[in-house]
SERO-4910 file (N, C-alpha, C, O; in steps of 0.05 Angstrom, whole numbers):
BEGIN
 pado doro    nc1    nc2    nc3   cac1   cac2   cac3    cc1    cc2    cc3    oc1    oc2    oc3
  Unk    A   1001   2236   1626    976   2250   1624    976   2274   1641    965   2296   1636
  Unk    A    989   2268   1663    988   2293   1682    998   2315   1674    988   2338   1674
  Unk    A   1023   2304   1663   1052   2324   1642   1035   2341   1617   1039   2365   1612
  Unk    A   1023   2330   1609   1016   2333   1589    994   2366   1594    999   2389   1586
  Unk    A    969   2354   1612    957   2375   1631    977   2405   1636    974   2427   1626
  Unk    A    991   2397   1650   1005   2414   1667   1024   2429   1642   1036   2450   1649
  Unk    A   1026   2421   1619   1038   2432   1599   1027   2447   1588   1036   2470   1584
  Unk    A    999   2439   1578    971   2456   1564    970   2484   1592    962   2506   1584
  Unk    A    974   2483   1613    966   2500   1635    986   2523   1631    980   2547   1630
  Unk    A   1011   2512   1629   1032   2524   1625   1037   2545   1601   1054   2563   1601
  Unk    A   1019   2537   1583   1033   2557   1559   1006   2590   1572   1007   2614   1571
  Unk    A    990   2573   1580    965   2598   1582    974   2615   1604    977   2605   1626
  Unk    A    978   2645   1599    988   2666   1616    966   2673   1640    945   2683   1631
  Unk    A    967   2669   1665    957   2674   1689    972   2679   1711    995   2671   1713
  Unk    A    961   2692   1727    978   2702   1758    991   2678   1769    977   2658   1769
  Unk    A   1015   2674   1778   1023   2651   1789   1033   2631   1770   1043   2611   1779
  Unk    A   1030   2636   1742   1046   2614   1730   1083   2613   1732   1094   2596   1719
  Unk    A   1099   2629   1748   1118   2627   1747   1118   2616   1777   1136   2600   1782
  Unk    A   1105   2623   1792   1104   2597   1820   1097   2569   1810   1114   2552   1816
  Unk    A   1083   2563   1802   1075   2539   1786   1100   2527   1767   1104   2503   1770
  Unk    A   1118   2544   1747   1134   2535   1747   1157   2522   1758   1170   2503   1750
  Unk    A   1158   2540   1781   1184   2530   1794   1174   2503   1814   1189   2484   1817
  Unk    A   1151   2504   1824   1138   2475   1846   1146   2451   1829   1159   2431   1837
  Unk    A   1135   2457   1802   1140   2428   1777   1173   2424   1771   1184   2405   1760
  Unk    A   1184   2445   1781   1223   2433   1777   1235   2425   1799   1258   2415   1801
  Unk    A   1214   2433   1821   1232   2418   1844   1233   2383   1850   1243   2376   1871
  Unk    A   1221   2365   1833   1228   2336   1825   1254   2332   1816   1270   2315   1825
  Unk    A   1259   2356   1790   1289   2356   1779   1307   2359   1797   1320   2340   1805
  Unk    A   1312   2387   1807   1331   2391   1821   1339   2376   1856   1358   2376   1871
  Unk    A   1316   2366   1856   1317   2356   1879   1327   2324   1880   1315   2312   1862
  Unk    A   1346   2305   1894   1353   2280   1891   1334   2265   1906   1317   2272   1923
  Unk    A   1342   2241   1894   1313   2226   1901   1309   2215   1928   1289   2209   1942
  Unk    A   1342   2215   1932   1339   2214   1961   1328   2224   1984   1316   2215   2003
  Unk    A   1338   2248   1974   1320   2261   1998   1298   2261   1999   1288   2257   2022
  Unk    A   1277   2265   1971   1251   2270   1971   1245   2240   1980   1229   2240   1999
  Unk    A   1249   2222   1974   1242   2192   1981   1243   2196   2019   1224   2187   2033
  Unk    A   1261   2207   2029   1261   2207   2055   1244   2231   2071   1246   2234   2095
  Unk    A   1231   2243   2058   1209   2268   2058   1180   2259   2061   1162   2265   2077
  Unk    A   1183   2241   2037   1160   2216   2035   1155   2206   2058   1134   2210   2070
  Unk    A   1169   2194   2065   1166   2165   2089   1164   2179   2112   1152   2166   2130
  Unk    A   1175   2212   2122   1167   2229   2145   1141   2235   2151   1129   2234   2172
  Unk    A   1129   2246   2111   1109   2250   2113   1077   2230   2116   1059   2237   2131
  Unk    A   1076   2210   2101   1058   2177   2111   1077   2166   2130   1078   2142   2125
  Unk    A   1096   2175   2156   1092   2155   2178   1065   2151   2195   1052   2165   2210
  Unk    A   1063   2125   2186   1037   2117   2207   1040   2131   2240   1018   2129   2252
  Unk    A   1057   2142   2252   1051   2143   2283   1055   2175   2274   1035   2189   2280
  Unk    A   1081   2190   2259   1077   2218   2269   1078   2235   2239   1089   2257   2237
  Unk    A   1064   2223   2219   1065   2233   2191   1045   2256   2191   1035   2261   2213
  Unk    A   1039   2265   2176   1026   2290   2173   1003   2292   2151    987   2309   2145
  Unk    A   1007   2266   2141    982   2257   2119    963   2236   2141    940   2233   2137
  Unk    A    973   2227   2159    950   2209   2176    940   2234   2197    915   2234   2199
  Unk    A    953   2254   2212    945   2275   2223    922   2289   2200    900   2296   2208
  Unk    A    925   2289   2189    909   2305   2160    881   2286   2160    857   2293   2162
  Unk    A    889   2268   2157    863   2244   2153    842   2242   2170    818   2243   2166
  Unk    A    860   2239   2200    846   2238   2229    828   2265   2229    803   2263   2233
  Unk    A    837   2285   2226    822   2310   2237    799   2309   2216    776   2309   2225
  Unk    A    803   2309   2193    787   2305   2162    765   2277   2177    741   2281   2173
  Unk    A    769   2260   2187    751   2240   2194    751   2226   2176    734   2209   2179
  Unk    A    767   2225   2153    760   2202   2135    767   2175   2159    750   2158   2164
  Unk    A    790   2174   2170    797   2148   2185    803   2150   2213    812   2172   2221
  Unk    A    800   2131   2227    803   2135   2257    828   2123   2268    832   2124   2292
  Unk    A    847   2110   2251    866   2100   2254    886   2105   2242    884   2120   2222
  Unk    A    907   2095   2248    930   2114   2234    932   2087   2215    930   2063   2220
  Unk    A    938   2104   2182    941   2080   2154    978   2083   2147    993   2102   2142
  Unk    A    982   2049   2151   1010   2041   2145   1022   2055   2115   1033   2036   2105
  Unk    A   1024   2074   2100   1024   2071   2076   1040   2054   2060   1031   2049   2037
  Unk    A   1066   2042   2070   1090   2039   2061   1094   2007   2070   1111   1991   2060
  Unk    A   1069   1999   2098   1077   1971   2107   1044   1956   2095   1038   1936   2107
  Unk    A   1030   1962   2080   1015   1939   2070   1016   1945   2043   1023   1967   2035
  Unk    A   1008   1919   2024   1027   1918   1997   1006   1933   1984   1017   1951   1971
  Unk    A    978   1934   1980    972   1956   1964    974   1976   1969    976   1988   1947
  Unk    A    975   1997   1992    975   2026   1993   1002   2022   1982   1004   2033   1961
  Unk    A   1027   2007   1990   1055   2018   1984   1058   2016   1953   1071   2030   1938
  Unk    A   1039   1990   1944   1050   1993   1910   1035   2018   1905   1048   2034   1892
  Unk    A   1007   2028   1911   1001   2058   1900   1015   2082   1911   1016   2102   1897
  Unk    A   1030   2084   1939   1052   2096   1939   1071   2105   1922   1075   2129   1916
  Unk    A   1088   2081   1912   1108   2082   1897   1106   2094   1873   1119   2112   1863
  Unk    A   1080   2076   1863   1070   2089   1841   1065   2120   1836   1074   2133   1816
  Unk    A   1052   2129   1854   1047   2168   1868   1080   2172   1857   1081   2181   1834
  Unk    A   1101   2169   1866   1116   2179   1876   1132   2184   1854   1143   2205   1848
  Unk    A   1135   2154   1834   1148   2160   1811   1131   2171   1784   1142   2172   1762
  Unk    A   1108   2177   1789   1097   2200   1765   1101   2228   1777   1102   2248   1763
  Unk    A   1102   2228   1803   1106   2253   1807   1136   2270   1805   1143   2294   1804
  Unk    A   1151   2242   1806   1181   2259   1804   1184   2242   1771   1206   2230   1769
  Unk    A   1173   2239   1754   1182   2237   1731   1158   2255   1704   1159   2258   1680
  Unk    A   1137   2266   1729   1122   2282   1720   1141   2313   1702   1129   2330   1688
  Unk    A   1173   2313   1708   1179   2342   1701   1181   2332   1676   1165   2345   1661
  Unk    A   1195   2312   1664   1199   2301   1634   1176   2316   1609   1181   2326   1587
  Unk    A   1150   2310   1625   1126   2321   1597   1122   2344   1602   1107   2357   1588
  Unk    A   1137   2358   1629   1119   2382   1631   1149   2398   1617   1152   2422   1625
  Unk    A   1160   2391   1606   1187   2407   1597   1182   2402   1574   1182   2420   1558
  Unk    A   1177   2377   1565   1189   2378   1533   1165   2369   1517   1168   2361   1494
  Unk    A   1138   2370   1529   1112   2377   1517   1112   2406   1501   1105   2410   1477
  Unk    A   1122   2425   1519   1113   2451   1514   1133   2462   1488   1129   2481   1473
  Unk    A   1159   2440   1487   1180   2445   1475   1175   2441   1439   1187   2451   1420
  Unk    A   1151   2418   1440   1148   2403   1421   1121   2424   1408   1111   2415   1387
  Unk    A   1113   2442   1415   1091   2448   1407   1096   2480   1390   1076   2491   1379
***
């Protein structure tokens, strides 16, 4: 669904659609390794930069495990593999049309 979005966005000519293109290929070109280890820098509970983000924002006053309690990590995971399998529709939506 996201793919799909991001495909409809794509055909329509605006400032920045060729930055926009390239943000949506770096899933492809990038291994999953690393980005998987990008991930876990970024939701570390003690020095991540999404719980810094949260704290200042006030949504929470504590730092959130993302990765060590089982629902944030299964919606984690979940985040993580639409977003790096998100390039699939946004390539060959636009291809099909």
């Amino acid at each position: 669904m996201f793919g799909l979005f991001a495909a409809m966005l794509q055909n329509k000519s605006f400032k920045g659609s060729g930055i926009l293109r390239g943000m949506c290929m770096f899933p492809y070109v990038s291994t999953v390794i690393a980005v998987a280890f990008a991930w876990i820098l970024l939701f570390d509970p003690f020095s991540g930069s999404a719980n810094a983000l949260l704290n200042q924002m006030a949504v929470t006053t504590q730092a959130l495990n993302f990765f060590g309690q089982r629902p944030l990590a299964q919606i984690m995971v979940t985040v993580f593999e639409i977003w790096r399998c998100f390039l699939l529709s946004f390539l060959f939506i636009p291809a099909l049309m």
